[in-house]
Biopython code that builds the backbone (N, CA, C, O; Angstrom):
import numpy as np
from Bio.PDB.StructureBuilder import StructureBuilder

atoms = [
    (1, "UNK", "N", (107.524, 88.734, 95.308)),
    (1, "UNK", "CA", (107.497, 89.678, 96.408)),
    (1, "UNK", "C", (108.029, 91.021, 95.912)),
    (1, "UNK", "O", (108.771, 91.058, 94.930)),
    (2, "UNK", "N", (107.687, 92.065, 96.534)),
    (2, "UNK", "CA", (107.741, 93.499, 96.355)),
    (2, "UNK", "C", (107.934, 93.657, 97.656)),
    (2, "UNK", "O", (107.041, 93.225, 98.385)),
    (3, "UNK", "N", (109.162, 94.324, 98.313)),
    (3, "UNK", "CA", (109.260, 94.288, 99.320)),
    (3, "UNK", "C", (108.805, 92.975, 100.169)),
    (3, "UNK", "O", (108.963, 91.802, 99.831)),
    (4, "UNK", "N", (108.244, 93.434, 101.272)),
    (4, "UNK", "CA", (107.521, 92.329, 101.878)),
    (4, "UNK", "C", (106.052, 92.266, 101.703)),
    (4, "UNK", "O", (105.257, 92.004, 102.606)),
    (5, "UNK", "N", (105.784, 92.500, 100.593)),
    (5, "UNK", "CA", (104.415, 92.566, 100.146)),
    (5, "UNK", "C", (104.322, 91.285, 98.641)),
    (5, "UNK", "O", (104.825, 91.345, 97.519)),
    (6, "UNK", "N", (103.541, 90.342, 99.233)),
    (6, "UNK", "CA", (103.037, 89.370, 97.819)),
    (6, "UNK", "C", (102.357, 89.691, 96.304)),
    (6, "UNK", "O", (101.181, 89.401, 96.084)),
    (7, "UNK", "N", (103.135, 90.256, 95.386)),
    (7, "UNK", "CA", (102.149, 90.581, 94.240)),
    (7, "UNK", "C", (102.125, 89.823, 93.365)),
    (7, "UNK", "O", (102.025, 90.226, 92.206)),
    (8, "UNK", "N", (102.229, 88.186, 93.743)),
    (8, "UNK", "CA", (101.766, 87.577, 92.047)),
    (8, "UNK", "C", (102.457, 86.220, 93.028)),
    (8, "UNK", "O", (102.654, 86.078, 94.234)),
    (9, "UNK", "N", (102.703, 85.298, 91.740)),
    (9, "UNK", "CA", (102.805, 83.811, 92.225)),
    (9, "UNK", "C", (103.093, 82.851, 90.880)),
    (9, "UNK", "O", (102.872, 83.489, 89.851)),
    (10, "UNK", "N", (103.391, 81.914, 90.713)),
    (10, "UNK", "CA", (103.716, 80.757, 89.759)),
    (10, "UNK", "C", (103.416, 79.584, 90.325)),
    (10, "UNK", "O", (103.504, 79.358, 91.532)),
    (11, "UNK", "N", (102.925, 78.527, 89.179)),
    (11, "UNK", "CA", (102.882, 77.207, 89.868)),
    (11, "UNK", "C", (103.341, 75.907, 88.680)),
    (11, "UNK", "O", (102.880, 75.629, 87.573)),
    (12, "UNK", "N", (103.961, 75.571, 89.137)),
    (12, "UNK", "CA", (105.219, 74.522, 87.750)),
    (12, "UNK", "C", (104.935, 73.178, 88.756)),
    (12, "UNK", "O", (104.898, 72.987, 89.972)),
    (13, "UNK", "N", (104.705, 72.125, 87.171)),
    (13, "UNK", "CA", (104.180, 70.860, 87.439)),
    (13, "UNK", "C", (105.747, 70.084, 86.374)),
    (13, "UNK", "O", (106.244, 70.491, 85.324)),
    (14, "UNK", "N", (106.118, 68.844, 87.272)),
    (14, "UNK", "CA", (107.110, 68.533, 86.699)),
    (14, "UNK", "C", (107.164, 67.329, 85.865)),
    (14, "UNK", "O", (107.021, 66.296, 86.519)),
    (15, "UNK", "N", (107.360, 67.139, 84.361)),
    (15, "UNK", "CA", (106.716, 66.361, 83.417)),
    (15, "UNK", "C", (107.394, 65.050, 83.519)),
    (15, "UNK", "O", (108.164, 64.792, 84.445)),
    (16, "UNK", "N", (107.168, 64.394, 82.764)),
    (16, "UNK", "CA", (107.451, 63.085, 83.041)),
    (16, "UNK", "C", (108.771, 62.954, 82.590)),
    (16, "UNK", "O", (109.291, 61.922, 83.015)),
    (17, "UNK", "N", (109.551, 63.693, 81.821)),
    (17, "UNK", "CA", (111.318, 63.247, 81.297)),
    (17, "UNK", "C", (111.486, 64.000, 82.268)),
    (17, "UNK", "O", (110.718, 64.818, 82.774)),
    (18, "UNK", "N", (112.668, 63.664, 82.562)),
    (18, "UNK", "CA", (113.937, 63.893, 83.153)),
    (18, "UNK", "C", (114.240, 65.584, 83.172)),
    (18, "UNK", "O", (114.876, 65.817, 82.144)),
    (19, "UNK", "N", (114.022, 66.891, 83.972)),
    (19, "UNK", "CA", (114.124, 68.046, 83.190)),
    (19, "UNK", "C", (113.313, 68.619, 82.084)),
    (19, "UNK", "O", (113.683, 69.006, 80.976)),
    (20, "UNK", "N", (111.917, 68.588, 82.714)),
    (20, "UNK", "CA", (110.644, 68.826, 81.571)),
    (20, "UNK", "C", (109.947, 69.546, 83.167)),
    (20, "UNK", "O", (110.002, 69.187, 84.343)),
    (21, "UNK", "N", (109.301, 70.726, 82.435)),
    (21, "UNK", "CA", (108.527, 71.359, 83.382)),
    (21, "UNK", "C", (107.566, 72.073, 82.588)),
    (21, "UNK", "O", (107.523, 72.541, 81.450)),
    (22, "UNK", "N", (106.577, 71.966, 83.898)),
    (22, "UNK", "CA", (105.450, 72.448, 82.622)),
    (22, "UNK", "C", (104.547, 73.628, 83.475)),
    (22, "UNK", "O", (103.569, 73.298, 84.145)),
    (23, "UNK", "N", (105.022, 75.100, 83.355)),
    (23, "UNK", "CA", (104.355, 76.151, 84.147)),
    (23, "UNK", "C", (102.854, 76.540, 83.793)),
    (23, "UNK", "O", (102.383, 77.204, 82.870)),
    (24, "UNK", "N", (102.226, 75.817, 84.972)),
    (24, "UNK", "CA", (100.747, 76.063, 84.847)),
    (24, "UNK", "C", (100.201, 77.525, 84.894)),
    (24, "UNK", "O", (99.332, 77.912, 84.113)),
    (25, "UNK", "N", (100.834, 78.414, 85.982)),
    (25, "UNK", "CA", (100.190, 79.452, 86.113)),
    (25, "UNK", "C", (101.603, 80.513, 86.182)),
    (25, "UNK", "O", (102.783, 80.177, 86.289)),
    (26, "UNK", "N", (101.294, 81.242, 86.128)),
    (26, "UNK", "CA", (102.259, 82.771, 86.291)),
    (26, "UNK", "C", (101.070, 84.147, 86.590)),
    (26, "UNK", "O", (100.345, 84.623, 85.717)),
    (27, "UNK", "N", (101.111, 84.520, 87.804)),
    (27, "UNK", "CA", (100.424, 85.749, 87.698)),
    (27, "UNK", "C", (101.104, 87.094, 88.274)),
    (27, "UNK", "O", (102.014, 86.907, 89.082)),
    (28, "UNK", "N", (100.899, 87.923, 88.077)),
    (28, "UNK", "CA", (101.187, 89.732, 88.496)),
    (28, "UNK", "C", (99.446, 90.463, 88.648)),
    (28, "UNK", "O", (98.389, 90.645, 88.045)),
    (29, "UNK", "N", (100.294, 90.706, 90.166)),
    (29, "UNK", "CA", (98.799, 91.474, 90.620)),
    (29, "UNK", "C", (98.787, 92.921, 89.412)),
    (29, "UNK", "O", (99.792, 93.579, 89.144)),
    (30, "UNK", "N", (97.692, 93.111, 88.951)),
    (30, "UNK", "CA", (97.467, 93.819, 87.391)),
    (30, "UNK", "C", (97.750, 95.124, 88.028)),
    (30, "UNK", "O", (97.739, 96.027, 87.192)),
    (31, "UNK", "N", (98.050, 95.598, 89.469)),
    (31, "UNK", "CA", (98.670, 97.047, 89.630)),
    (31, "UNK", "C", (100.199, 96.836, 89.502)),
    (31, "UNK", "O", (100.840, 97.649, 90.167)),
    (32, "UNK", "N", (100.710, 96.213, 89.020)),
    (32, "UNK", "CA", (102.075, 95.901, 88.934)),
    (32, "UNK", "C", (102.226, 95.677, 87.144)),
    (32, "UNK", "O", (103.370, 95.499, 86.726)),
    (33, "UNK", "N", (101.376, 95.688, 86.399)),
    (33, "UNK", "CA", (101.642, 94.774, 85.221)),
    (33, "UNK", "C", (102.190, 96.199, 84.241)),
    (33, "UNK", "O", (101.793, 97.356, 84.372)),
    (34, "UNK", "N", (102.957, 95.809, 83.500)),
    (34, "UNK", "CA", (103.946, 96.557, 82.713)),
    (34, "UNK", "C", (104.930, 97.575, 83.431)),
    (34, "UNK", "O", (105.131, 98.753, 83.134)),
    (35, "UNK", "N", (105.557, 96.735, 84.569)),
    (35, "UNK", "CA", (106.571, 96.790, 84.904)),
    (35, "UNK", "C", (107.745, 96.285, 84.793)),
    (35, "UNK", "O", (108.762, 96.584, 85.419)),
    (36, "UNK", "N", (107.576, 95.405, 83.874)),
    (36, "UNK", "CA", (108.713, 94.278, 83.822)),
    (36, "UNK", "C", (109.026, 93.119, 84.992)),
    (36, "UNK", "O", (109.948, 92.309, 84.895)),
    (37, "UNK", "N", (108.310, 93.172, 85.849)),
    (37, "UNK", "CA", (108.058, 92.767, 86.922)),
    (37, "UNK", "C", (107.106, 90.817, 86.498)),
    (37, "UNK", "O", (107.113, 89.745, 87.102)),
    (38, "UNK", "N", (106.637, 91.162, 85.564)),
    (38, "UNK", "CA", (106.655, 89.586, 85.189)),
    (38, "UNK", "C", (107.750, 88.489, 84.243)),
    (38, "UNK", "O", (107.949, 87.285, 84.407)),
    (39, "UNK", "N", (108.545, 89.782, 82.857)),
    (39, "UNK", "CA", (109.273, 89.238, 82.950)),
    (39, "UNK", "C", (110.639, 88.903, 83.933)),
    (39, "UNK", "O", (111.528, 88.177, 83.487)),
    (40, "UNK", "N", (110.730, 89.498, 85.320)),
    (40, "UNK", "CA", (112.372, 89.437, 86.230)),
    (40, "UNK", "C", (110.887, 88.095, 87.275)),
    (40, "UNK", "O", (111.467, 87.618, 88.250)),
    (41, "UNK", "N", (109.669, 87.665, 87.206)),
    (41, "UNK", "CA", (109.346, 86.341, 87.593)),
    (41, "UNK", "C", (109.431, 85.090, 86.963)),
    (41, "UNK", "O", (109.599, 84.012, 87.533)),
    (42, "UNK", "N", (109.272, 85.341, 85.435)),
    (42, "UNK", "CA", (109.487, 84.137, 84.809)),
    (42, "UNK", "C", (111.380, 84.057, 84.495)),
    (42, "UNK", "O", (111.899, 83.312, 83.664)),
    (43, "UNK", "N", (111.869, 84.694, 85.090)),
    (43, "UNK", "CA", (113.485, 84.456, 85.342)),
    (43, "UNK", "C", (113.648, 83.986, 86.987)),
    (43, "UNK", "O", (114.547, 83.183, 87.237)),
    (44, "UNK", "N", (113.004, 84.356, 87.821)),
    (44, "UNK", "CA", (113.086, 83.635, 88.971)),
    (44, "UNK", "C", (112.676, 82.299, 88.873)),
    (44, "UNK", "O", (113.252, 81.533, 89.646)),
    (45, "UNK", "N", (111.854, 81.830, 88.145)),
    (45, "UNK", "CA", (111.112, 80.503, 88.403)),
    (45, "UNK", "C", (112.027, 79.667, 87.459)),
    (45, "UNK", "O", (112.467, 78.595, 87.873)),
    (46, "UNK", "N", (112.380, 80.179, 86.016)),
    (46, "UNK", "CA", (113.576, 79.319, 85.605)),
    (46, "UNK", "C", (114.742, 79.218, 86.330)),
    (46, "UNK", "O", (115.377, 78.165, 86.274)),
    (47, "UNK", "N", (115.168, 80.230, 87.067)),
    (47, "UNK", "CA", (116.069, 79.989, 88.334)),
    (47, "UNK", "C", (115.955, 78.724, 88.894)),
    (47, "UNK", "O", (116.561, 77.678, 88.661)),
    (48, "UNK", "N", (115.068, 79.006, 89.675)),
    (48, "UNK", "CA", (114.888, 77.564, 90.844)),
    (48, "UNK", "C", (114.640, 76.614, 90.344)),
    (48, "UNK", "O", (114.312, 75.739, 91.145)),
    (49, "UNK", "N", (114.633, 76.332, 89.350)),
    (49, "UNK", "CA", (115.122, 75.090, 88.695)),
    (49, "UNK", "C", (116.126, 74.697, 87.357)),
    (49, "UNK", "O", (115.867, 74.319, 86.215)),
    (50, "UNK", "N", (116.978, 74.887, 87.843)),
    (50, "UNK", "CA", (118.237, 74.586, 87.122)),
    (50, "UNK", "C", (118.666, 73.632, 86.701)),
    (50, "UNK", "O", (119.716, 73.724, 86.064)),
    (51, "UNK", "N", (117.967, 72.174, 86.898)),
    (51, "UNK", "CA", (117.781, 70.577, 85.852)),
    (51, "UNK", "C", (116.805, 71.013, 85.121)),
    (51, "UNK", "O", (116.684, 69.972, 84.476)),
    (52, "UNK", "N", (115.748, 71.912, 84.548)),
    (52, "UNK", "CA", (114.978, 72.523, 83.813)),
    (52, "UNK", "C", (116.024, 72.352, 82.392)),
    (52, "UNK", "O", (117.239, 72.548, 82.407)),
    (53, "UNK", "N", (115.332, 72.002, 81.376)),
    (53, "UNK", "CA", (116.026, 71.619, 79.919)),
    (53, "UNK", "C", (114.757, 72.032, 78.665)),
    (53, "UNK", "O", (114.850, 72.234, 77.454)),
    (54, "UNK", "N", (113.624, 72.036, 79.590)),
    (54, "UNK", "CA", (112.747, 71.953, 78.526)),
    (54, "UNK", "C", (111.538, 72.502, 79.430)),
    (54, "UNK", "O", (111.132, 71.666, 80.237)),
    (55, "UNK", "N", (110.895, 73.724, 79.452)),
    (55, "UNK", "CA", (109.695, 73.904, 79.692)),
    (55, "UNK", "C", (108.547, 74.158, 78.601)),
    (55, "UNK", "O", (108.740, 74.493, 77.432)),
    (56, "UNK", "N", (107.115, 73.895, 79.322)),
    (56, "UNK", "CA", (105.834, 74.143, 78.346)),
    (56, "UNK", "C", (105.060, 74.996, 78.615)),
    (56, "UNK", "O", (105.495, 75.621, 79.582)),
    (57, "UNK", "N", (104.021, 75.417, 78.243)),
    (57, "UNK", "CA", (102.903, 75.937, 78.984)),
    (57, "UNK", "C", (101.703, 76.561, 78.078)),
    (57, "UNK", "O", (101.741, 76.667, 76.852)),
    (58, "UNK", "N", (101.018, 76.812, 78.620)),
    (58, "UNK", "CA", (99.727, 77.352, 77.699)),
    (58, "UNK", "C", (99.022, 78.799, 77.755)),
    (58, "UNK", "O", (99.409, 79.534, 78.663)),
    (59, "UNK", "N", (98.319, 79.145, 77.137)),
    (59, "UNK", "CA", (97.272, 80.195, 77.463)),
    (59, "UNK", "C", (96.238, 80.151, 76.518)),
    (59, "UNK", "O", (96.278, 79.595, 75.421)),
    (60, "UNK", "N", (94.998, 80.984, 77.185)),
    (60, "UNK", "CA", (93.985, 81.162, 76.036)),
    (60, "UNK", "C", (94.293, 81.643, 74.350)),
    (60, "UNK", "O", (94.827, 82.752, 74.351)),
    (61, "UNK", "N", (94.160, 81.278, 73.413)),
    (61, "UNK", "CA", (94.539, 81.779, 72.085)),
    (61, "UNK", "C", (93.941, 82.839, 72.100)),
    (61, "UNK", "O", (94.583, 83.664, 71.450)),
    (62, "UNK", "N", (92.234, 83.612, 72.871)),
    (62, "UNK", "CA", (91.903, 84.624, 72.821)),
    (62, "UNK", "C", (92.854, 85.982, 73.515)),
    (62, "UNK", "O", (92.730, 87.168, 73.209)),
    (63, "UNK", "N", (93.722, 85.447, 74.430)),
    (63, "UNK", "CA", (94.744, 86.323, 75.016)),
    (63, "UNK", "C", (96.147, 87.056, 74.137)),
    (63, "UNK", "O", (97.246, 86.521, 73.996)),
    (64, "UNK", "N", (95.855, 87.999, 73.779)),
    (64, "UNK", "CA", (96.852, 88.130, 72.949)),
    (64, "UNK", "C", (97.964, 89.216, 73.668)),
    (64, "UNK", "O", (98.955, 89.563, 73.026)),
    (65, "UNK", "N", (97.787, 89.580, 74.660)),
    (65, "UNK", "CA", (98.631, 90.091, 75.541)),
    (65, "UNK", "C", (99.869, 88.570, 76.344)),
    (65, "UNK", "O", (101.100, 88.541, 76.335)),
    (66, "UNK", "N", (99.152, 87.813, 76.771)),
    (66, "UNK", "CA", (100.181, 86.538, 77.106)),
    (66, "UNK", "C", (100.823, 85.948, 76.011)),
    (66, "UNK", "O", (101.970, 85.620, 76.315)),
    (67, "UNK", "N", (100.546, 85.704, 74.932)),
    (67, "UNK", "CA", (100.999, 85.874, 73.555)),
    (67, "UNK", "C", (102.347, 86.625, 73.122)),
    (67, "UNK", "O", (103.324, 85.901, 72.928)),
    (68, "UNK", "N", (102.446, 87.550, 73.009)),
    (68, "UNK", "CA", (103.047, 88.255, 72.916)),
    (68, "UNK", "C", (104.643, 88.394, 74.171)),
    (68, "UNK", "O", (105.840, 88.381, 73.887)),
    (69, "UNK", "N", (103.798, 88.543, 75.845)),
    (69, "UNK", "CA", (104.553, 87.923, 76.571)),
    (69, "UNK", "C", (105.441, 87.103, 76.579)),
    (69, "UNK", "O", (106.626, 87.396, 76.737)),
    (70, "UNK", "N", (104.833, 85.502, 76.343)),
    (70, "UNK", "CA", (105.484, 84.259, 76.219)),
    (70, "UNK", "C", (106.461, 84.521, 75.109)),
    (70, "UNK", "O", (107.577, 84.099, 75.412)),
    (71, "UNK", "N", (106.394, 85.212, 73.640)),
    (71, "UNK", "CA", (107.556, 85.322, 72.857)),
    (71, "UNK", "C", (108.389, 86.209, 73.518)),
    (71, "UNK", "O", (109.548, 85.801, 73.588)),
    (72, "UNK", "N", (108.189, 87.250, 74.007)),
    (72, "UNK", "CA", (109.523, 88.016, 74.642)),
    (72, "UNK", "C", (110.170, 87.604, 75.652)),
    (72, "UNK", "O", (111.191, 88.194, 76.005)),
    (73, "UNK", "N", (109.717, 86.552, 76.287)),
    (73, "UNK", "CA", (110.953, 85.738, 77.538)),
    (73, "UNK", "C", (111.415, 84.355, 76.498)),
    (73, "UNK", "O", (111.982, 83.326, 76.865)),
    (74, "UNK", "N", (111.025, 84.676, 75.298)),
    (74, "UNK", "CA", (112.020, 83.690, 74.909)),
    (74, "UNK", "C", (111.142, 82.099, 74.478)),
    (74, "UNK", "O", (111.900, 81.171, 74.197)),
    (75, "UNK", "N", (110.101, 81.897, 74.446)),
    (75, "UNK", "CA", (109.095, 80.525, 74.192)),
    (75, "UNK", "C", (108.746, 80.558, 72.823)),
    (75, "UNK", "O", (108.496, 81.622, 72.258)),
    (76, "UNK", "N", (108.706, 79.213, 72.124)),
    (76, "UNK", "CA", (108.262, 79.283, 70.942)),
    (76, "UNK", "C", (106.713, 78.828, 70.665)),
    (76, "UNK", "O", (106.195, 77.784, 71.059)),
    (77, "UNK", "N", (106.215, 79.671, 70.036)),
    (77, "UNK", "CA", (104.734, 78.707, 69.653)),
    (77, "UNK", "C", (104.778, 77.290, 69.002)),
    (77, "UNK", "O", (105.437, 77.090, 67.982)),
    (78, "UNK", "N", (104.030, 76.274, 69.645)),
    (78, "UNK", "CA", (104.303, 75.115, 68.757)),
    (78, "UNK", "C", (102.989, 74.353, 69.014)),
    (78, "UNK", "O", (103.105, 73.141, 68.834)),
    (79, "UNK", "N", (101.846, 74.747, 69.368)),
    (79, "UNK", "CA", (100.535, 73.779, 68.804)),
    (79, "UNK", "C", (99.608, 75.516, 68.793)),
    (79, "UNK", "O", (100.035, 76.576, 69.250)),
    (80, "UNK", "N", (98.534, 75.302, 68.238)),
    (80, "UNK", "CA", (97.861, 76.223, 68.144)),
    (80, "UNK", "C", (96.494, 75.646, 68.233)),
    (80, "UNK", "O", (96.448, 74.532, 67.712)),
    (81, "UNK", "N", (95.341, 76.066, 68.742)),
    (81, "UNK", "CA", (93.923, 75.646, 68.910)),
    (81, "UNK", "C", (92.743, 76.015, 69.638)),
    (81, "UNK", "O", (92.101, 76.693, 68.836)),
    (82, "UNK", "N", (92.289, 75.965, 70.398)),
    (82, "UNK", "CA", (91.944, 76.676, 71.645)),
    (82, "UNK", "C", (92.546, 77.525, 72.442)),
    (82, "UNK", "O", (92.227, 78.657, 72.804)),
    (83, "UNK", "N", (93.791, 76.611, 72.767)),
    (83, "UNK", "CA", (94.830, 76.545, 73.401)),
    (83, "UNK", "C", (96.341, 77.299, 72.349)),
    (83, "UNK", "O", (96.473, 76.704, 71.279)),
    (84, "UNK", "N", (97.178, 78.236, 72.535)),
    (84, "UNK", "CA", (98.211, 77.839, 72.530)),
    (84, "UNK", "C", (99.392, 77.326, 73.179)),
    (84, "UNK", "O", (99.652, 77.780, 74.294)),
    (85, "UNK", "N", (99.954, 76.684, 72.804)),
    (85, "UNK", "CA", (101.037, 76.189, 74.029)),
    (85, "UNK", "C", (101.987, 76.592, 73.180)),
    (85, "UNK", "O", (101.760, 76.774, 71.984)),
    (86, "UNK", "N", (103.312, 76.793, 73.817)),
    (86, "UNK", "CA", (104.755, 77.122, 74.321)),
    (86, "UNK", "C", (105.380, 76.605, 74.673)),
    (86, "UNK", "O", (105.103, 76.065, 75.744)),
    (87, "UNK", "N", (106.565, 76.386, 74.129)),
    (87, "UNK", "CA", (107.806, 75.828, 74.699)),
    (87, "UNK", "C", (109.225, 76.606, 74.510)),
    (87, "UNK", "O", (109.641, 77.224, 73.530)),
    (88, "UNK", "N", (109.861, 76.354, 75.851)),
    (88, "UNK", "CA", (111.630, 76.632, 75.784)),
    (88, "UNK", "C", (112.388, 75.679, 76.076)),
    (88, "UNK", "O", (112.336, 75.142, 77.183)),
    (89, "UNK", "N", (113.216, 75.311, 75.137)),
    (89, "UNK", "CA", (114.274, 74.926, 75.472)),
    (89, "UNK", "C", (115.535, 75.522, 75.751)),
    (89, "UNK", "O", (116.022, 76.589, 75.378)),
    (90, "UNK", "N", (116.037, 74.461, 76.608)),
    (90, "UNK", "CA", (116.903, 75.794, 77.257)),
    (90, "UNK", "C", (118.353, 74.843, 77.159)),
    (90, "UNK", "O", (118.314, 73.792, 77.799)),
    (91, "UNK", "N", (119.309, 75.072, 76.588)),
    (91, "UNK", "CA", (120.672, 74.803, 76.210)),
    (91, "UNK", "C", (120.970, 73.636, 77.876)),
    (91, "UNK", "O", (120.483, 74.013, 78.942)),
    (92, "UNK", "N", (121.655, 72.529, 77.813)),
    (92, "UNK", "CA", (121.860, 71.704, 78.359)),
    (92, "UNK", "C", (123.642, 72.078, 78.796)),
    (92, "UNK", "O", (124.287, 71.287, 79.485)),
]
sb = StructureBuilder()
sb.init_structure("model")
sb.init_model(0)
sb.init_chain("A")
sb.init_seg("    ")
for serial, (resi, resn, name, xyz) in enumerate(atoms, 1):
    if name == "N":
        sb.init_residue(resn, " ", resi, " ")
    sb.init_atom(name, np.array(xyz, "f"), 0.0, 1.0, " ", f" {name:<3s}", serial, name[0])
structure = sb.get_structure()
């Protein structure tokens, strides 16, 4: 939210261990984007879940803007293919 106005959204699926989450989507309406305004969302969404120990997630390998993203909040690359996926672990 922006004011009382909706500009974007997340949607986190919760994995099978104990404190495993796996964020399917993250978006910013693209009149908002390079505001920093996606990274202070992917700090809200690790917020609201605070048994969170370990998240994943993916994007197109052709995206090299989410790429780049995902390393500056902190995710490491760890499969590469179509797909890359991401992970954080996050101190227990």
């Amino acid at each position: 939210m922006l004011g009382d106005q909706i500009i974007g959204g997340a949607i986190v699926f919760p994995l099978k261990g104990h404190g495993e989450y796996c964020l399917g989507r993250i978006y910013i309406d693209p009149r908002y984007h390079r505001k920093g305004l996606g990274k202070r969302a992917m700090q809200l969404v690790e917020a609201a879940f605070l048994e969170a120990r370990r998240w994943v997630l993916d994007t197109p390998a052709w995206n090299t803007r989410t790429r780049q993203f995902y390393a500056e909040v902190g995710y490491k690359l760890i499969r590469e293919d179509e797909l890359l996926v991401f992970e954080k672990i996050l101190k227990a």
